[in-house]
C-alpha positions as CSV (number, residue, x, y, z in Angstrom):
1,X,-44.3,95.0,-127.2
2,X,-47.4,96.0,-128.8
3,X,-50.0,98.0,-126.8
4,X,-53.1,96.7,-126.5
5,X,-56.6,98.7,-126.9
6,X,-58.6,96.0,-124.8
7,X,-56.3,97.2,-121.5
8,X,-58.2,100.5,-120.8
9,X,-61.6,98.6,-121.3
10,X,-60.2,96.2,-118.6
11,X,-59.0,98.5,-116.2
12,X,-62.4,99.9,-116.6
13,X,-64.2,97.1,-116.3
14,X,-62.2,96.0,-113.1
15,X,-62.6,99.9,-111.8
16,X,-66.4,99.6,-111.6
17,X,-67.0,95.2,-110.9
18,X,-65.2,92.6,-108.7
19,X,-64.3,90.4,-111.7
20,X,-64.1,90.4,-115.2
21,X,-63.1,88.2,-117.8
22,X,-61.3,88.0,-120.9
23,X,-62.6,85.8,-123.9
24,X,-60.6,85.3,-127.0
25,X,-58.8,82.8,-129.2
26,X,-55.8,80.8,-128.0
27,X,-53.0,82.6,-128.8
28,X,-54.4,85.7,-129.1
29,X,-52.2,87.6,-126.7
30,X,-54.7,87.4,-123.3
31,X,-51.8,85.9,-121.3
32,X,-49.1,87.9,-122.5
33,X,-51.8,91.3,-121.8
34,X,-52.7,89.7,-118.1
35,X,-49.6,88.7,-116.5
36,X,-47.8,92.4,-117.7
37,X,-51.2,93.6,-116.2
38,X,-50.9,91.8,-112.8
39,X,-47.5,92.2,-112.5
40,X,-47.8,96.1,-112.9
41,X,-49.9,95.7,-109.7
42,X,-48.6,93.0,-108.0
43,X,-51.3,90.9,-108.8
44,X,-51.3,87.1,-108.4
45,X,-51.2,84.5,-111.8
46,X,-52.6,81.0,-111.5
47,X,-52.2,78.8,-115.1
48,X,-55.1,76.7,-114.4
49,X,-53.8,74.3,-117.2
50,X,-50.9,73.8,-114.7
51,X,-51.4,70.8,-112.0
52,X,-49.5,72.8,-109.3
53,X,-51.3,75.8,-109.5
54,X,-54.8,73.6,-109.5
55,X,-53.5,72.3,-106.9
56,X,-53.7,75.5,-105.2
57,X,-57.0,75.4,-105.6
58,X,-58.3,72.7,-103.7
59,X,-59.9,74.5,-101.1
60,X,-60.2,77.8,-102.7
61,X,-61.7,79.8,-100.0
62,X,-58.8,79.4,-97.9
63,X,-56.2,80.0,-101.1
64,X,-57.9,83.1,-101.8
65,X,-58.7,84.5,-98.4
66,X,-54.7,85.2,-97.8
67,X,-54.8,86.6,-100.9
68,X,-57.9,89.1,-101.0
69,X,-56.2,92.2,-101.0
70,X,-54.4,91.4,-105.0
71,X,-55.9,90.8,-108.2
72,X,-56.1,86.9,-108.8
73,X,-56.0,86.2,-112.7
74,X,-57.4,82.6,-113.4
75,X,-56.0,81.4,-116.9
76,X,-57.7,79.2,-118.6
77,X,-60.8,79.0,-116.3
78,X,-63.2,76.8,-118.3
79,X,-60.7,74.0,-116.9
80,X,-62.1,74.2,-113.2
81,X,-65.5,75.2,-114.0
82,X,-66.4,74.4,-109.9
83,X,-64.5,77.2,-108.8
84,X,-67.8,79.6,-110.3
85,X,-69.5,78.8,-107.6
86,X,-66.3,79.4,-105.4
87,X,-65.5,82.4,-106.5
88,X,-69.3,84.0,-105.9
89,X,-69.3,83.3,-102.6
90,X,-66.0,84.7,-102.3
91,X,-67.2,88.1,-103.7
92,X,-70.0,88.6,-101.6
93,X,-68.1,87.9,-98.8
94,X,-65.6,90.5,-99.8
95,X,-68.3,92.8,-100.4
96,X,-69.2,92.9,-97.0
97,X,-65.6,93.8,-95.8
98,X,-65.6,97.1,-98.8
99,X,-63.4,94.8,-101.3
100,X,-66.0,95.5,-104.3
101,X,-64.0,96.4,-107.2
102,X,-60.9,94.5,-108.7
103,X,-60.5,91.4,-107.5
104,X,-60.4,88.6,-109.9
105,X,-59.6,88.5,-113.9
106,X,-60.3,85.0,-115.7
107,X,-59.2,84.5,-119.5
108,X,-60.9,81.5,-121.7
109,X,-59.8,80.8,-124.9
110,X,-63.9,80.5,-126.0
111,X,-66.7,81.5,-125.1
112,X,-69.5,79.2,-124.8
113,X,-67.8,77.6,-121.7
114,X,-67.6,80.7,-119.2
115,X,-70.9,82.4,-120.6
116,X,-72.3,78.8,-119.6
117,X,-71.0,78.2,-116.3
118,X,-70.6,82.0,-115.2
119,X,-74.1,83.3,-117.0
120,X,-76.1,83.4,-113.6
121,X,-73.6,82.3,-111.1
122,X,-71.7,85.3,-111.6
123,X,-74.5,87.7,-112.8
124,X,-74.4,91.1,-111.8
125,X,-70.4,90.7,-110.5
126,X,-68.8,90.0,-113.6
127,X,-67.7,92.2,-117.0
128,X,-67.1,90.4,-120.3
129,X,-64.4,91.6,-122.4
130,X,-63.7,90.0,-126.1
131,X,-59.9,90.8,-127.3
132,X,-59.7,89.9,-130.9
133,X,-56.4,89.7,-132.7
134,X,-54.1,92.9,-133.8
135,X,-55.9,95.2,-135.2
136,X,-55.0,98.3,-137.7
137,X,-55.1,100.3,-134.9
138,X,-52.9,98.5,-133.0
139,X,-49.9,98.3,-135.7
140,X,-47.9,100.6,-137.8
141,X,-50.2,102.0,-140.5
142,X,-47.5,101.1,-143.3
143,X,-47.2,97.3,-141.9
144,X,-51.2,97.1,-142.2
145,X,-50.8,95.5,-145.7
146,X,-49.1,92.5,-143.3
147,X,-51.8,92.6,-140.7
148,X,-53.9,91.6,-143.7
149,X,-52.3,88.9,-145.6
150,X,-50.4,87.4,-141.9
151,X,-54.1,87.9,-139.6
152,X,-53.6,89.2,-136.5
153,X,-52.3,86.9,-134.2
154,X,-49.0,88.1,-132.8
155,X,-46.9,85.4,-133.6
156,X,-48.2,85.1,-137.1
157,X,-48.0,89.1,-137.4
158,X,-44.7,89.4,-136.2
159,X,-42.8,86.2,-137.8
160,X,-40.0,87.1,-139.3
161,X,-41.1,85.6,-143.5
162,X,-44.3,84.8,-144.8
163,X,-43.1,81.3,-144.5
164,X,-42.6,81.2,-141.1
165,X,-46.3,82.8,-140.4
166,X,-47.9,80.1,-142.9
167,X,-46.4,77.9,-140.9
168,X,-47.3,79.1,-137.5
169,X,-50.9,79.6,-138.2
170,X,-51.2,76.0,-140.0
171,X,-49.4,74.7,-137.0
172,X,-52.4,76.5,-134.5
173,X,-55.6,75.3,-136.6
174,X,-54.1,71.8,-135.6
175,X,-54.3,72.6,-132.4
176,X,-57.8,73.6,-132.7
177,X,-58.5,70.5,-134.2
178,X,-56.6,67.8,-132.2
179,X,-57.0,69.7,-129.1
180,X,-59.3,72.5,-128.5
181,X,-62.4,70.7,-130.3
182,X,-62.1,68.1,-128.2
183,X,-62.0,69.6,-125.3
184,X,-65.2,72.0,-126.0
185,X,-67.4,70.1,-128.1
186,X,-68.4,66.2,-128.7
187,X,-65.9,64.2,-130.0
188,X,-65.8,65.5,-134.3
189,X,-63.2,63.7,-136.4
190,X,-60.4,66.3,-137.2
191,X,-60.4,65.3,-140.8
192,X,-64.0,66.4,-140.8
193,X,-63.9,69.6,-138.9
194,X,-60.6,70.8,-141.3
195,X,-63.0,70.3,-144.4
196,X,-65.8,71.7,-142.9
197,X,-63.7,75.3,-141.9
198,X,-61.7,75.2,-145.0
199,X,-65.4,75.0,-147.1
200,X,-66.5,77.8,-144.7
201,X,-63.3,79.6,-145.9
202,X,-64.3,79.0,-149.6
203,X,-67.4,81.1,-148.8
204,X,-66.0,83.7,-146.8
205,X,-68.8,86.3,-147.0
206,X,-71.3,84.7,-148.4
207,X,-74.5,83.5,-147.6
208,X,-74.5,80.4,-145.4
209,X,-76.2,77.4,-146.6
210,X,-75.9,74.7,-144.0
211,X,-77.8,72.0,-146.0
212,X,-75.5,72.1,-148.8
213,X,-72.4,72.5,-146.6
214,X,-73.7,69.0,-145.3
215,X,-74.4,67.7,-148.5
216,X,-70.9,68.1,-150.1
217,X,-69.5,66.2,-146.4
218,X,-72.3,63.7,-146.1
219,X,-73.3,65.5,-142.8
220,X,-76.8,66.3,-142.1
221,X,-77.7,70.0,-141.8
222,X,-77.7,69.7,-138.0
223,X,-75.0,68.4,-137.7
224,X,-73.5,70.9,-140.1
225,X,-75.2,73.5,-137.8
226,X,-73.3,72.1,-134.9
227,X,-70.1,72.3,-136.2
228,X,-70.8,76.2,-137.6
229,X,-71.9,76.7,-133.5
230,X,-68.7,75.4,-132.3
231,X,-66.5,77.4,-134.5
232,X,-68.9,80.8,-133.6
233,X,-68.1,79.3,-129.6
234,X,-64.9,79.2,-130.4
235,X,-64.6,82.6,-131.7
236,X,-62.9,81.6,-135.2
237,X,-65.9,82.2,-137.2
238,X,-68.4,84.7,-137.3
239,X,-71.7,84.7,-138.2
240,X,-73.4,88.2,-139.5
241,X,-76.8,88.3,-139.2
242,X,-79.1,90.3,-141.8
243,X,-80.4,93.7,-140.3
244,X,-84.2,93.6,-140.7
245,X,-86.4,97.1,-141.5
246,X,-90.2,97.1,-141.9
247,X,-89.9,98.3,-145.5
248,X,-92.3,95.7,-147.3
249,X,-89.7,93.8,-149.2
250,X,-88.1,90.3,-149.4
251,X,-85.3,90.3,-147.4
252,X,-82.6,88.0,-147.7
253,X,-82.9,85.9,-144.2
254,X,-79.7,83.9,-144.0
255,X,-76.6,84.8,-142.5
256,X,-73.2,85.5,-143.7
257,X,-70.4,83.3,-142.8
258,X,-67.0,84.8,-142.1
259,X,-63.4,83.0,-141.1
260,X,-62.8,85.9,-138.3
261,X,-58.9,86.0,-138.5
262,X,-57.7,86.6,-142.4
263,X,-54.5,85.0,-141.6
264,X,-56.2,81.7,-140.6
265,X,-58.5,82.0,-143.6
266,X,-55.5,82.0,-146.1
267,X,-53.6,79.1,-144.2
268,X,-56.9,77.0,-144.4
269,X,-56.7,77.5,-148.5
270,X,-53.2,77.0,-148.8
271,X,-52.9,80.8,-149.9
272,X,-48.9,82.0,-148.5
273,X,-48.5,85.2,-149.6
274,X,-49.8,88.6,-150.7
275,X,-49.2,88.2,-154.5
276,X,-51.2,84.1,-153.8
277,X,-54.0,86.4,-152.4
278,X,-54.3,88.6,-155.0
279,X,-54.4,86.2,-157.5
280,X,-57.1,84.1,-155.1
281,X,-60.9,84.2,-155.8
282,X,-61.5,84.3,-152.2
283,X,-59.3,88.1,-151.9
284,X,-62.5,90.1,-152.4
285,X,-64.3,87.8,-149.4
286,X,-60.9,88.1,-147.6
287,X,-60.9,92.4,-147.5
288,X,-64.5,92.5,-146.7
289,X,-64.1,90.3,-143.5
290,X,-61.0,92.2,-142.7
291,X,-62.2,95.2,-142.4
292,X,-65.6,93.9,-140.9
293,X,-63.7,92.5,-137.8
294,X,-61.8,95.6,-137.9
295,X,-64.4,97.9,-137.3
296,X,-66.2,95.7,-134.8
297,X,-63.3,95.7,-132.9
298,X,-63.0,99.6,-132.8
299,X,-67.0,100.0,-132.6
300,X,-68.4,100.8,-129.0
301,X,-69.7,98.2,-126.6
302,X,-73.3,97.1,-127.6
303,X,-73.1,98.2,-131.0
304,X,-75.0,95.6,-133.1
305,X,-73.4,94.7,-136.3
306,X,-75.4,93.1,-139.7
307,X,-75.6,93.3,-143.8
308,X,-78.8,94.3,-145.3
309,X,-79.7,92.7,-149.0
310,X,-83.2,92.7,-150.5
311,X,-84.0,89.7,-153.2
312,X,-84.3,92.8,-155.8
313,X,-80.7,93.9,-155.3
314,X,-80.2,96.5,-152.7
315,X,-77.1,95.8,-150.3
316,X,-75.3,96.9,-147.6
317,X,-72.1,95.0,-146.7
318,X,-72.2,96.3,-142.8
319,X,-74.8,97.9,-141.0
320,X,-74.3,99.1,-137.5
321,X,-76.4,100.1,-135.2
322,X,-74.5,102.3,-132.7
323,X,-76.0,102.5,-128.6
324,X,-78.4,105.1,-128.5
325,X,-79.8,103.7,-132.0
326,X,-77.9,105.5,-134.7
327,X,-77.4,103.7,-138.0
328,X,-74.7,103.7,-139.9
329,X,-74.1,102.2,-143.5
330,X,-70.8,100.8,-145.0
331,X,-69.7,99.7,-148.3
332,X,-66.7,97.7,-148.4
333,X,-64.4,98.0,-151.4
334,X,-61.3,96.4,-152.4
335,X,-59.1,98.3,-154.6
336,X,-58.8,102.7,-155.4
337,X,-61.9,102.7,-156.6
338,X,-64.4,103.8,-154.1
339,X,-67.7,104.7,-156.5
340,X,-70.8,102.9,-154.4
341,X,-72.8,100.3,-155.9
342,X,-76.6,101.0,-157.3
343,X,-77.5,98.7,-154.7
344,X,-76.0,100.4,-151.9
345,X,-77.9,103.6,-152.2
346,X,-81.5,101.7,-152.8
347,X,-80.4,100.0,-149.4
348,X,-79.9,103.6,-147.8
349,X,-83.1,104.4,-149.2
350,X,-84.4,101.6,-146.6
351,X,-82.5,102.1,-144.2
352,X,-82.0,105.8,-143.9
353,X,-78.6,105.8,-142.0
354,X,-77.4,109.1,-140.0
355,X,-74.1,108.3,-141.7
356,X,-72.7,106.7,-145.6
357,X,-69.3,105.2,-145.4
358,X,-67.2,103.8,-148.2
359,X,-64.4,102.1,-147.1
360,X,-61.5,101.5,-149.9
361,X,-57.7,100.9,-149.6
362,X,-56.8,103.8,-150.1
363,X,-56.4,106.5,-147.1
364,X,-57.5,110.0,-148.4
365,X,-61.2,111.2,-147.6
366,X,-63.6,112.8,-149.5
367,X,-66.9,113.3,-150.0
368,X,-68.6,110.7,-153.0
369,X,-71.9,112.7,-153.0
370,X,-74.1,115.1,-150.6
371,X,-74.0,112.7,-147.6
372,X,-71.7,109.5,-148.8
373,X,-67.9,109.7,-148.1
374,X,-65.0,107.8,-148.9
375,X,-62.8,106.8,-146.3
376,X,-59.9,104.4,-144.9
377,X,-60.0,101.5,-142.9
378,X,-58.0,103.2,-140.1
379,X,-59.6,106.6,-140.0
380,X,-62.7,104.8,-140.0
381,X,-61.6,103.1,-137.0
382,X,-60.5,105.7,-135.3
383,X,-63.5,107.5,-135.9
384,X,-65.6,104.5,-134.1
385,X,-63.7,104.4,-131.0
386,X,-63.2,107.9,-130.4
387,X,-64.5,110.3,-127.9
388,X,-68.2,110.4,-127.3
389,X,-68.6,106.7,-129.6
């Protein structure tokens, strides 16, 4: 069993609210983390995708009221989106009798639905809590070569071959497709959507460019935007925003476009294996949104990630703005070589970051200039999440 970072933040987050709730892609591992969780506490699981346990449910307030003193975990919530309004009333009721903290834990498997339904009805009694896949933090440093080419769901990461991860993730991005779609989002042919994420996956880092996205599927760019939306909802893409500075230039205005899992992105372009990435186009795209969900997943709540590119040149792949304001810059490089681009120190010269990261494969750190260092992914990471980040 492989510990999980997001279980502090949740026992946290239940030590200080009533409820809180878990967002993250299906499969992801939410289940697996909750019922060991409740278990360990002799909480109470309801599979809300399971008739009986709806069932349950009928008349909530009398279900739950024999129940008060144990955590309640709600999977798959966003499929009885009436019991919000239940589970308010039930909380301030509670409140009254001292029963403030720790009381419910819902999972989704996407977000748009519970920030929807939950947004105000549950405002002020609720924590939100995002678990991404495995992460390098998370794994065996000499297996993070695996986490890589395999993505970090745990089934994928932990098959047994190559083969048998392709498999598994091609055999989930159907199920996104013939099942999950529909269920969140108007009816989109599957045929459509696949071409649509796999183009996405084509661009992995670069600039998104709805209109000809649309063009090469005979889409219109709203509909194209729709479709980018969903998979954002759905927490399978992410889109990067550009970090904007008062600094009198022309700043590149669009956002980048990354396929959040790597392992997905190399199922959704047929590549199997490490040497197939390597010999990819898309392999320098692939590190740079590897390490990009990495460190989001290690950086502090509220941190607020973006890129920062200028029409005349100057880049920076990740820009993150730390609580409390700090800046800090990154450059993303594949491979030993760790030497910063021109670019990248004209963009520090606009930004002016308290700290100069280049992150490169390899793991030793060192210093690239007066104020620039060379790092790895992982001691980057660790550096993010520890004490006093």
């Amino acid at each position: 069993m492989i510990a999980r970072s997001v279980l502090g933040v949740l026992q946290r987050a239940l030590a200080r609210q009533p409820a809180a709730a878990i967002l993250g892609p299906r499969q992801v591992g939410k289940t697996t983390l909750a019922r060991q969780f409740a278990q360990s506490i002799n909480g109470l699981y309801l599979d809300l995708e399971n008739f009986r346990d709806r069932e349950k449910l009928t008349d909530p307030q009398l279900f739950l009221s024999a129940h008060e003193d144990r955590l309640v975990v709600f999977d798959e919530i966003q499929r009885t989106p009436h019991l919000f309004e239940s589970l308010r009333g039930i909380i301030d009721e509670g409140r009254a009798k001292g029963l403030t903290t720790g009381r419910f834990l819902l999972l989704g498997s996407a977000s748009l639905e519970l920030l929807q339904q939950s947004g105000e009805t549950l405002a002020g009694r609720i924590a939100f809590l995002e678990m991404t896949p495995l992460h390098a933090l998370e794994v065996q440093g000499d297996k993070s070569e695996s986490l890589w080419t395999r993505g970090g769901f745990p089934e994928s990461y932990l098959s047994n071959s190559d083969e048998m991860s392709f498999e598994w993730r091609v055999d989930l991005i159907r199920t996104y497709l013939e099942r999950d779609v529909p269920q969140f989002g108007p009816r989109i042919p599957a045929e459509t959507l696949r071409r649509f994420w796999t183009m996405l996956a084509h661009n992995q880092g670069g600039l998104h460019n709805a209109s000809k996205v649309a063009a090469g599927l005979e889409i219109s760019p709203q509909t194209a935007g729709r479709y980018t939306d969903l998979l954002v909802d759905l927490l399978l893409v992410r889109r990067l925003q550009p970090y904007h500075v008062n600094v009198g230039k022309r700043l590149v205005k669009s956002p980048k476009v990354y396929i959040r899992d790597s392992g997905l992105l190399h199922a959704l372009l047929n590549i199997l294996d490490r040497d197939a990435l390597l010999g990819h186009p898309v392999v320098g795209g692939s590190w740079e949104g590897y390490v990009i969900e990495n460190l989001l997943a290690a950086a502090p709540t509220r941190s607020v990630p973006g890129f920062y590119r200028t029409s005349g040149g100057a880049e920076v792949d990740l820009v993150l703005e730390l609580p409390g304001g700090e800046r800090w810059a990154i450059e993303i490089k594949r491979g030993q070589s760790s030497k910063p681009s021109r670019g990248f120190y004209e963009a520090c010269a606009d930004l002016k970051p308290a700290r100069k990261f280049v992150v490169y494969t390899g793991v030793d750190r060192f210093a690239l200039g007066a104020d620039v260092e060379a790092i790895g992914l992982r001691e980057l990471m660790a550096i993010l999440s520890g004490p006093g980040k």
